[in-house]
MARTORLO-615141 format. One record per residue (C-alpha): residue number from 1; residue in one letter; x, y, z. Coordinates in steps of 0.02 Angstrom, whole numbers. Each point is the difference from the previous one (the first is absolute). Layout:
N
{pos = NUM	code = A	east = X	north = Y	up = Z} .
...
//
This chain:
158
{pos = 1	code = X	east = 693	north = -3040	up = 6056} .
{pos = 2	code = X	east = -71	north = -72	up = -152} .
{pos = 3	code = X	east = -53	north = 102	up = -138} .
{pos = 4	code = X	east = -171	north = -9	up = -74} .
{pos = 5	code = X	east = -53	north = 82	up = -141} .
{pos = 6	code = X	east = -155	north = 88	up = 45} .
{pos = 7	code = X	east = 21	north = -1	up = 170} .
{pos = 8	code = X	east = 170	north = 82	up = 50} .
{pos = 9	code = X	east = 75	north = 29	up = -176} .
{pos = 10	code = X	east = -71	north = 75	up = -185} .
{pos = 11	code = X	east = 135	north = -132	up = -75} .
{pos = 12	code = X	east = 96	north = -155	up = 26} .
{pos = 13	code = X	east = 169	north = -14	up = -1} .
{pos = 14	code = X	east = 0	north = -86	up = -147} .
{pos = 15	code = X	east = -71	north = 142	up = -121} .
{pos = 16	code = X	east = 115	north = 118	up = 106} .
{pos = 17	code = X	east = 139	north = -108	up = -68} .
{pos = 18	code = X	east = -89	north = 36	up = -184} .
{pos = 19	code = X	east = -16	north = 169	up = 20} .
{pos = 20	code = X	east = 169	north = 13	up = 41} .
{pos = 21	code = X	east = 75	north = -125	up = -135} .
{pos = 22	code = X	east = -35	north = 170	up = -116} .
{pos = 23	code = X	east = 54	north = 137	up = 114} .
{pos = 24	code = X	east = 174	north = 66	up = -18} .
{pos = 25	code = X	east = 99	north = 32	up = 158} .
{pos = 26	code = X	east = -107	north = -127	up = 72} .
{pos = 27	code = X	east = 151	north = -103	up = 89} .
{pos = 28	code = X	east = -60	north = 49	up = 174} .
{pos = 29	code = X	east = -143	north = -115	up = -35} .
{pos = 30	code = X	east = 86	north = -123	up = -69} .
{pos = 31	code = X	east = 112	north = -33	up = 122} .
{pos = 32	code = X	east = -121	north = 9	up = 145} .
{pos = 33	code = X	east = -64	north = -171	up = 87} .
{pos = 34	code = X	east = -168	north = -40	up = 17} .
{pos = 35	code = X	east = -19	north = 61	up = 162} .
{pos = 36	code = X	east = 64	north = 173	up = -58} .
{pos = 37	code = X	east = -126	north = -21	up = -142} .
{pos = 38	code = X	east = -150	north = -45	up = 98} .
{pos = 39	code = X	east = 36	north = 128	up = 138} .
{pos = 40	code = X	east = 22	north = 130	up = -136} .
{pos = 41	code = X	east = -162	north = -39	up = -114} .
{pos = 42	code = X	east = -86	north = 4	up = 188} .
{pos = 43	code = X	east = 81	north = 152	up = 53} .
{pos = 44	code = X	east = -54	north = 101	up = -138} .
{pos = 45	code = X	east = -173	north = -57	up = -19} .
{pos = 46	code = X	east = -31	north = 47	up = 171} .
{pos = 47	code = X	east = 93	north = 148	up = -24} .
{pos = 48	code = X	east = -105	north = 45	up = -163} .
{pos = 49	code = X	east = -177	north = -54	up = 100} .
{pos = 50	code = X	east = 39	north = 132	up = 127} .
{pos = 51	code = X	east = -52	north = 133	up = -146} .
{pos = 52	code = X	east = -157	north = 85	up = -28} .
{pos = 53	code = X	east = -42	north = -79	up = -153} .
{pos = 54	code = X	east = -152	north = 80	up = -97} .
{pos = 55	code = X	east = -155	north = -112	up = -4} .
{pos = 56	code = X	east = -80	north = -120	up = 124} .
{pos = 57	code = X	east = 55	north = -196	up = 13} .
{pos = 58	code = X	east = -99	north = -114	up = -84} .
{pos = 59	code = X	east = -44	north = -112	up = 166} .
{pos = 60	code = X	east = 22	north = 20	up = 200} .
{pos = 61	code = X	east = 80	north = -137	up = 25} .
{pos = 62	code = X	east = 140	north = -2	up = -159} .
{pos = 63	code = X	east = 175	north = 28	up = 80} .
{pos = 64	code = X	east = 101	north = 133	up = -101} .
{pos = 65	code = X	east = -68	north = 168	up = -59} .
{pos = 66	code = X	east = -21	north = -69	up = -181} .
{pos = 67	code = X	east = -114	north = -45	up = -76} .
{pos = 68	code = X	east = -102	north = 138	up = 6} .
{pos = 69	code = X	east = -130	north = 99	up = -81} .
{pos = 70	code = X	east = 5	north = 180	up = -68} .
{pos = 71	code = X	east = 56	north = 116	up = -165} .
{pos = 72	code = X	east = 163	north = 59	up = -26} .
{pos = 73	code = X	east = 94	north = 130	up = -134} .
{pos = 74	code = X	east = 151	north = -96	up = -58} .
{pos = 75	code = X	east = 119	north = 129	up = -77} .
{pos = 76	code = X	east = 78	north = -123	up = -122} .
{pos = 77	code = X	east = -152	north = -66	up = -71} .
{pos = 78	code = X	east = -80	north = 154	up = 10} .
{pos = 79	code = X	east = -154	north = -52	up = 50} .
{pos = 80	code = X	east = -105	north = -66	up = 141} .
{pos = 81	code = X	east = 19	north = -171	up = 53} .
{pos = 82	code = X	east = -141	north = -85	up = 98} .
{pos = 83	code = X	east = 89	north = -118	up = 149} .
{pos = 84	code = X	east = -88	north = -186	up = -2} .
{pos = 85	code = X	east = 43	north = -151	up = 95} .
{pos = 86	code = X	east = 183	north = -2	up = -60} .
{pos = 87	code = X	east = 152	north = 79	up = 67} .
{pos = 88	code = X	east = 44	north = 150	up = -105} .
{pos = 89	code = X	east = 182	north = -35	up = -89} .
{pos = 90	code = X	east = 41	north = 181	up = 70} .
{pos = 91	code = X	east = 1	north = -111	up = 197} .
{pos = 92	code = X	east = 71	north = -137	up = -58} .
{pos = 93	code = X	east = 141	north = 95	up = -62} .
{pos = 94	code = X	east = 31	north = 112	up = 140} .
{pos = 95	code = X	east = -14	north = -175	up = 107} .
{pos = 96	code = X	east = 171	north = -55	up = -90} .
{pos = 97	code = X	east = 68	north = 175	up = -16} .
{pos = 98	code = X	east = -19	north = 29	up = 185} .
{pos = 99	code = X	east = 76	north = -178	up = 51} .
{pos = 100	code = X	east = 135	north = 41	up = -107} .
{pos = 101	code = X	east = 23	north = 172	up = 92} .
{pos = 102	code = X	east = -8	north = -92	up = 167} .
{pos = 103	code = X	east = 147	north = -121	up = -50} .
{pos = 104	code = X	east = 101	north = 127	up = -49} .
{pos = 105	code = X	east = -13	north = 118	up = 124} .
{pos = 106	code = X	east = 34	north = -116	up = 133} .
{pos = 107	code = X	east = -91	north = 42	up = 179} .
{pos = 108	code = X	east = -101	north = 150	up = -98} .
{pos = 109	code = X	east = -143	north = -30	up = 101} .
{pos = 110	code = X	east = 95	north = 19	up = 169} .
{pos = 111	code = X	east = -31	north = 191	up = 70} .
{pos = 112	code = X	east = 129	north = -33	up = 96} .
{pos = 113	code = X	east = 209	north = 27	up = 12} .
{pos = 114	code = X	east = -33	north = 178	up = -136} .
{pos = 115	code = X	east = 156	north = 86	up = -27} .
{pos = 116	code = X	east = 8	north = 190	up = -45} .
{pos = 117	code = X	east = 169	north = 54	up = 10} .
{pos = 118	code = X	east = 157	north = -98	up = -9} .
{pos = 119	code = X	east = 178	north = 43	up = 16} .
{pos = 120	code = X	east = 134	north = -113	up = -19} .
{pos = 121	code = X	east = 162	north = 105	up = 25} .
{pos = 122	code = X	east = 19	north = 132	up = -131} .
{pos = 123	code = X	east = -149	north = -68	up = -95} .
{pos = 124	code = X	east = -179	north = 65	up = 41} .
{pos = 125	code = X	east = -162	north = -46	up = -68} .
{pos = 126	code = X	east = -156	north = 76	up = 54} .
{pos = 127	code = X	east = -175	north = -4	up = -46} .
{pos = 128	code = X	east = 6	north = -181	up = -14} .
{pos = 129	code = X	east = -162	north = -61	up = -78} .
{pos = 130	code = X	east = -44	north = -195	up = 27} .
{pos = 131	code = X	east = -125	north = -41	up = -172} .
{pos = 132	code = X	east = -177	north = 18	up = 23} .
{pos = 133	code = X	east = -87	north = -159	up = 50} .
{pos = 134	code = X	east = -114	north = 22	up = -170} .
{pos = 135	code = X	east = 103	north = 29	up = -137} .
{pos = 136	code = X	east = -50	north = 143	up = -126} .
{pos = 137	code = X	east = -23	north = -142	up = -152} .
{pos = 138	code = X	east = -147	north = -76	up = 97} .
{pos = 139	code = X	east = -68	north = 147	up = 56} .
{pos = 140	code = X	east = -27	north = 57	up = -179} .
{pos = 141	code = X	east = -62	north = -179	up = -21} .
{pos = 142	code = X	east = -120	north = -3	up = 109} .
{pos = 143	code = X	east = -64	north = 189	up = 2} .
{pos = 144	code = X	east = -159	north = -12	up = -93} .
{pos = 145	code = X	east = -47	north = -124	up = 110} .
{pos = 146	code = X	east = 17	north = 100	up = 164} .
{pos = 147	code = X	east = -128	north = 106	up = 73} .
{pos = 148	code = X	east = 47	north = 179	up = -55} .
{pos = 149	code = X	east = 147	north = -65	up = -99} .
{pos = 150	code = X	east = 85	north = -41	up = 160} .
{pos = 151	code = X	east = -3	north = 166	up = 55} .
{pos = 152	code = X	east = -24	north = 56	up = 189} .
{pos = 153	code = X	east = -29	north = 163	up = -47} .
{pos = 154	code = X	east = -182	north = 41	up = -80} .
{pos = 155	code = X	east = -43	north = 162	up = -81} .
{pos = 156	code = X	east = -123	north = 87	up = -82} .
{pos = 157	code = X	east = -33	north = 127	up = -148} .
{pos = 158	code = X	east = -118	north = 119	up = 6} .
//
């Protein structure tokens, strides 16, 4: 499959590679082929435009979730931030973050084959965790863009 920015992917591989060219411990990506690349950057957008993202996109027919339009707080600016026809750098972000998860954590998005105990002669391991198919860096990313922070759970004070 081809990636198209746009269409099936917030980036190209090529500002993936960019992004990366800064990041430390960024040798998984590095090292990856193309394919792995592509598969990666498309993985993880899809992955991402499976969220309920605050706002409303801009047009019917536009691919991804982004652009969009709407308000949102962002805690490190500390203000609101209006969302236009761009993709916020917050997306974009989690887009290589995420890849990057999905390379390292080979087969992540495969429910299957989960291990909870192990024993191996007199060694025992139990409560064997696989990682969480988002890791916590994007969700903190990405929060203040999420309806209810990304939380399933609403609540109310009275």
């Amino acid at each position: 499959m081809a990636l198209t920015k746009g269409v099936n992917s917030y980036v190209t591989v090529e500002e993936a590679d960019t992004y990366f060219s800064d990041r430390l411990d960024s040798s998984y990506w590095t090292s990856a082929t193309s394919t792995r690349k592509v598969q990666a950057l498309i993985g993880a957008t899809s992955y991402l435009d499976d969220l309920k993202w605050i706002g409303v996109a801009i047009s019917d027919s536009q691919s991804l979730s982004f652009p969009r339009e709407g308000t949102y707080f962002d805690p490190r600016m500390g203000t609101e931030v209006i969302l236009d026809t761009t993709v916020p750098v917050r997306v974009i972000t989690a887009t290589y973050e995420l890849a990057y998860h999905f390379l390292v954590n080979n087969n992540i998005l495969d429910d299957t084959g989960s291990v909870f105990n192990l024993s191996v002669g007199d060694i025992s391991l139990s409560n064997i965790r696989k990682p969480s198919k988002l890791n916590p860096f994007v969700k903190r990313l990405i929060a203040p863009l999420l309806e209810n922070g990304g939380n399933s759970v609403w609540w109310r004070a009275n």
